[in-house]
FILO-113317 format. One record per residue: x, y, z of N, C-alpha, C in turn; residue in one letter; residue number from 1. Coordinates in nm, 4 decimals, decimal comma. Layout:
N
X | Y | Z | X | Y | Z | X | Y | Z | A | NUM
...
END
This chain:
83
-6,8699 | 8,1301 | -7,8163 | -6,8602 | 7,9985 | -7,7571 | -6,8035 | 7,9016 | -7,8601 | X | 1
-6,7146 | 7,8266 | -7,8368 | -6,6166 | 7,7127 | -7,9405 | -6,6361 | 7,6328 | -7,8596 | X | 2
-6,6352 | 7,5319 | -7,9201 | -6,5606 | 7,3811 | -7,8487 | -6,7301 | 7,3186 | -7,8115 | X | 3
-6,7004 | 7,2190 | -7,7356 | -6,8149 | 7,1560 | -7,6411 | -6,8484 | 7,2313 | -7,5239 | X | 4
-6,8984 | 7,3270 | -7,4620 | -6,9850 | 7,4666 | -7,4983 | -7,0212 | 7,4500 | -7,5561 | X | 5
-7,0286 | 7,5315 | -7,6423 | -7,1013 | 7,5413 | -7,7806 | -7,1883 | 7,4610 | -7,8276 | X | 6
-7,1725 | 7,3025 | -7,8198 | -7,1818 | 7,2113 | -7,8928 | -7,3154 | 7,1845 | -7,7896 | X | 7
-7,2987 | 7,1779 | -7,6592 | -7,3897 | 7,2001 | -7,5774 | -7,4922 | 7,3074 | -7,5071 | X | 8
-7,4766 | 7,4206 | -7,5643 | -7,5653 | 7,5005 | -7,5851 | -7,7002 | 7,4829 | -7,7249 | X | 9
-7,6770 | 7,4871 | -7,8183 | -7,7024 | 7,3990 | -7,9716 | -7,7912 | 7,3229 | -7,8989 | X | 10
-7,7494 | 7,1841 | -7,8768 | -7,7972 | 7,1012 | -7,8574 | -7,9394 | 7,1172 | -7,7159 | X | 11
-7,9395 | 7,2251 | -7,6679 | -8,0469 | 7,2476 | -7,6114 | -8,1444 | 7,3490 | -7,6645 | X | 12
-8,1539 | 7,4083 | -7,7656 | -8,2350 | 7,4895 | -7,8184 | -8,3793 | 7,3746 | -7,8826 | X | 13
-8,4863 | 7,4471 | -7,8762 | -8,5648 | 7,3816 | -7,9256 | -8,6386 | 7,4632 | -8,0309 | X | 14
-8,6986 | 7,3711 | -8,1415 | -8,7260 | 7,4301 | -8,2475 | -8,8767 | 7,4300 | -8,2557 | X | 15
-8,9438 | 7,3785 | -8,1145 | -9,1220 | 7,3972 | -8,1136 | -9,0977 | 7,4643 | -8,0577 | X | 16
-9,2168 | 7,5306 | -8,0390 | -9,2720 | 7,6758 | -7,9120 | -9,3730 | 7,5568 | -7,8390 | X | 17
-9,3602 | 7,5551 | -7,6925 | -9,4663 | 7,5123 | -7,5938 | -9,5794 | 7,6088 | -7,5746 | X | 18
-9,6458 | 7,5755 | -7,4867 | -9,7328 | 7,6475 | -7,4439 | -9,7039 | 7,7811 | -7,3788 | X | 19
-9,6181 | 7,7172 | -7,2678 | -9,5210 | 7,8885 | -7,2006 | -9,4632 | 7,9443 | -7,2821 | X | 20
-9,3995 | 7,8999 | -7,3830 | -9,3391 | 8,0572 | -7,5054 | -9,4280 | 8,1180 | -7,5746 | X | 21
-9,5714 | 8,0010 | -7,6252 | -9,7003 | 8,0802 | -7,6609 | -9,7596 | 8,2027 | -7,5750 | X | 22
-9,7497 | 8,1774 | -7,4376 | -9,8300 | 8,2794 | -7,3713 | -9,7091 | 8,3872 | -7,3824 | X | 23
-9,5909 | 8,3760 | -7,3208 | -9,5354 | 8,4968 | -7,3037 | -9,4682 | 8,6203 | -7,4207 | X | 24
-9,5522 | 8,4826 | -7,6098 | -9,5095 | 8,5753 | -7,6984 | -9,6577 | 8,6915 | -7,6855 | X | 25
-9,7771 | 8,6017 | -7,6701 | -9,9161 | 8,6778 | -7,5917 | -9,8918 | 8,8180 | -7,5731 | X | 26
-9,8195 | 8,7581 | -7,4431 | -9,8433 | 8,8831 | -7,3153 | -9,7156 | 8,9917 | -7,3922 | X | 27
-9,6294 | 8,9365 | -7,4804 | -9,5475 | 9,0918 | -7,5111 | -9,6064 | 9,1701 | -7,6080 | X | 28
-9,6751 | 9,1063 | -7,6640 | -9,8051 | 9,0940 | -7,7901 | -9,8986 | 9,2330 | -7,7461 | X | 29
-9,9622 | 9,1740 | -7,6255 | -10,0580 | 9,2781 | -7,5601 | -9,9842 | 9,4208 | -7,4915 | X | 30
-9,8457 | 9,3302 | -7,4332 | -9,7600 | 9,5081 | -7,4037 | -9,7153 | 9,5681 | -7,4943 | X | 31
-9,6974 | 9,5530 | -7,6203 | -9,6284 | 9,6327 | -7,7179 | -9,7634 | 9,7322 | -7,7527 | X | 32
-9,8333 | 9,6356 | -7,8119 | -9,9666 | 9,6588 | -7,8824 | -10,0401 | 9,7581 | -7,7869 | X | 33
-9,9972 | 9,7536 | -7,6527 | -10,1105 | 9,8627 | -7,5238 | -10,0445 | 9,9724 | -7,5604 | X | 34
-9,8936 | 10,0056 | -7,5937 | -9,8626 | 10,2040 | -7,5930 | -9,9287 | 10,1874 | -7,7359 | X | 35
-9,9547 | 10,1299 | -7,8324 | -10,0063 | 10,1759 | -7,9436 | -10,1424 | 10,2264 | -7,9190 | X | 36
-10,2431 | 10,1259 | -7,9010 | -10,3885 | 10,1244 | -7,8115 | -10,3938 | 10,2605 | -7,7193 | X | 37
-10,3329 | 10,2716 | -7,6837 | -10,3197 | 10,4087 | -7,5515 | -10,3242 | 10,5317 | -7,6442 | X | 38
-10,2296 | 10,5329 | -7,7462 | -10,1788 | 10,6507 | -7,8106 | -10,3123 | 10,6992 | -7,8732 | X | 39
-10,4086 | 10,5840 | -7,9530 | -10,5118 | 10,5936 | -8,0162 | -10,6411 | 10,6766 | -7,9380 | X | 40
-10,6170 | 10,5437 | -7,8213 | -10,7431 | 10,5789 | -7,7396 | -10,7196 | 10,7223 | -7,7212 | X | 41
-10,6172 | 10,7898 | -7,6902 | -10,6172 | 10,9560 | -7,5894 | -10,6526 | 11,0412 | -7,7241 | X | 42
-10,6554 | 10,9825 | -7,8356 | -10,6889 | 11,0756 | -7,9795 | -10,8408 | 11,0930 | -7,9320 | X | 43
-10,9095 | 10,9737 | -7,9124 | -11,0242 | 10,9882 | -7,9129 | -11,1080 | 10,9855 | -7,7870 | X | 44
-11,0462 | 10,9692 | -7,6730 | -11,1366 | 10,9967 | -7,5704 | -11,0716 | 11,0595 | -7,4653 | X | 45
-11,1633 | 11,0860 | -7,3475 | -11,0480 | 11,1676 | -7,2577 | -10,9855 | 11,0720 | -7,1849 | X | 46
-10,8446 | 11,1477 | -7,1076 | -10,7356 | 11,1131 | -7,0794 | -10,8287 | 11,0231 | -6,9093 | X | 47
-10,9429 | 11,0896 | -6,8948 | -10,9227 | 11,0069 | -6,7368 | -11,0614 | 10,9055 | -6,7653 | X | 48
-11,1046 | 10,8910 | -6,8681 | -11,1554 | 10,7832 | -6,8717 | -11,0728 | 10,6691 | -6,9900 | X | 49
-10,9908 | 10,6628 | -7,0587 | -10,8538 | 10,5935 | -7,0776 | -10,8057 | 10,5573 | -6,9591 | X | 50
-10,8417 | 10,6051 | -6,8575 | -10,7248 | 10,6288 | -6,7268 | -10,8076 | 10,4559 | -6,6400 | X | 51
-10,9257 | 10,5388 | -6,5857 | -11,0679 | 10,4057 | -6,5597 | -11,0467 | 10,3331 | -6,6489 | X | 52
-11,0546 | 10,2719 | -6,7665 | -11,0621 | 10,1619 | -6,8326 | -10,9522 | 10,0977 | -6,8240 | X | 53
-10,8104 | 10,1384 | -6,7918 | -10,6949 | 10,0714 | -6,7787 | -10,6954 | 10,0375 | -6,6122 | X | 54
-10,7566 | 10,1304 | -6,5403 | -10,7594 | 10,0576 | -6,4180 | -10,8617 | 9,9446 | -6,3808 | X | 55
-10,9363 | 9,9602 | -6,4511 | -11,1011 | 9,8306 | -6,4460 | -10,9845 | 9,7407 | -6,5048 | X | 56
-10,9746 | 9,7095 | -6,6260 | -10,8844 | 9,6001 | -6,6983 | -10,8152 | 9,5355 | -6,5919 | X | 57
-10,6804 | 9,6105 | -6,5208 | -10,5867 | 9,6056 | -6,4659 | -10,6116 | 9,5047 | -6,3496 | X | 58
-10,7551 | 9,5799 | -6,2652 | -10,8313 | 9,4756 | -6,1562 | -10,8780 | 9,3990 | -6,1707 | X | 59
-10,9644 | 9,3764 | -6,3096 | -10,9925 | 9,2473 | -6,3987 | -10,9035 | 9,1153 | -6,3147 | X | 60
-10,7909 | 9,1371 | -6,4419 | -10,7146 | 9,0606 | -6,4900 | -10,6158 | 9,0331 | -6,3329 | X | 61
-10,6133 | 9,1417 | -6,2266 | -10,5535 | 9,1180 | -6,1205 | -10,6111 | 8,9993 | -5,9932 | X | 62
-10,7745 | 9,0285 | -6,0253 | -10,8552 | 8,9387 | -5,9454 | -10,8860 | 8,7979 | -6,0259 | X | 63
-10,8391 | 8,7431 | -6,1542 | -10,8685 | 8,6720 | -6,2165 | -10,7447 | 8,5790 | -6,1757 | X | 64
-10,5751 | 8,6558 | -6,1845 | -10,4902 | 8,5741 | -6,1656 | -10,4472 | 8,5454 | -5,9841 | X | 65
-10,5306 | 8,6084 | -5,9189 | -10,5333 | 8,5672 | -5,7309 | -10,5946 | 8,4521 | -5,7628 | X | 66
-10,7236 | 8,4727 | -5,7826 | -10,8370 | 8,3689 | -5,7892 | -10,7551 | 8,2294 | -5,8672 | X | 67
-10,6794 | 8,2456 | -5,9550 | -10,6147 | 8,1262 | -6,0642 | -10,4779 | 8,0540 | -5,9364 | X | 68
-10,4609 | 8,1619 | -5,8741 | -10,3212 | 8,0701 | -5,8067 | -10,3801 | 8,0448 | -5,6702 | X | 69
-10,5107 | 8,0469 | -5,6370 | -10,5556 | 7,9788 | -5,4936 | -10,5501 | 8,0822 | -5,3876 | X | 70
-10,5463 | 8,2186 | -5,4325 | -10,5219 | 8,2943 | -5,2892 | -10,6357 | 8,3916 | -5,3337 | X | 71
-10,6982 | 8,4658 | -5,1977 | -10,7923 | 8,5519 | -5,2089 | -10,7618 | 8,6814 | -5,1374 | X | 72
-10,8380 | 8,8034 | -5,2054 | -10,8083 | 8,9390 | -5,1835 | -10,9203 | 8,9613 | -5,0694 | X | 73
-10,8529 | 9,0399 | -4,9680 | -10,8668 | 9,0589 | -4,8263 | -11,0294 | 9,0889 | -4,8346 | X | 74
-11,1097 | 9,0546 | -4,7782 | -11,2397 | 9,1512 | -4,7785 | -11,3296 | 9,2267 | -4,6875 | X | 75
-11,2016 | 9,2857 | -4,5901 | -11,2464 | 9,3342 | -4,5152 | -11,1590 | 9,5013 | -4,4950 | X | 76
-11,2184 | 9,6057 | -4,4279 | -11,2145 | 9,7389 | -4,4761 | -11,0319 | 9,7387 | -4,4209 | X | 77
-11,0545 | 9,7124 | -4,3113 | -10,9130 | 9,7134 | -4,2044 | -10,8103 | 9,6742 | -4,2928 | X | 78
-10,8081 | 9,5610 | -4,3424 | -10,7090 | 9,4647 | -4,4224 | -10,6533 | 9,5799 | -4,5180 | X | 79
-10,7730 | 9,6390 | -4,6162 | -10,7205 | 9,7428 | -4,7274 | -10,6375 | 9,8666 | -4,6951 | X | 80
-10,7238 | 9,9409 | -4,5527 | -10,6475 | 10,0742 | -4,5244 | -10,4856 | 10,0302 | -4,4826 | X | 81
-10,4446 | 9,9073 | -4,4725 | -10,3171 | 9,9396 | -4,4918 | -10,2258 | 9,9600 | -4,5744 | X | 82
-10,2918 | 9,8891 | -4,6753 | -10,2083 | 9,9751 | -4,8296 | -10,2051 | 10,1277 | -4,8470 | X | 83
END
């Protein structure tokens, strides 16, 4: 990029981190860091309870962010058997 381009690209970079670049350096933080964590965990425990603890986590953190954006998970049997 030359010229004004350029000059206007530059000029929009910012040199703080907000809050949203904090979380999403976080969350690559926790995905890099999980195949490491994984590799460890299967040294030392078995493969299908590694397996349960990533799925407990997974529903954790899945029913934490419904609940955070205002919407709720079905609670009735009918609703589920269609997945």
């Amino acid at each position: 990029m030359t010229g004004l381009q350029g000059a206007r690209m530059r000029g929009q970079i910012r040199t703080v981190m907000g809050v949203t670049e904090w979380m999403l350096l976080f969350i690559l933080g926790i995905l890099w860091g999980g195949s490491y964590f994984g590799k460890v965990a299967l040294e030392q425990l078995d493969p299908f309870t590694v397996a349960v603890c990533r799925l407990g986590l997974a529903a954790v953190v899945l029913n934490a962010v419904v609940r955070a954006t205002g919407y709720r998970l079905p609670g009735s049997f009918p609703a589920w058997r269609a997945f």
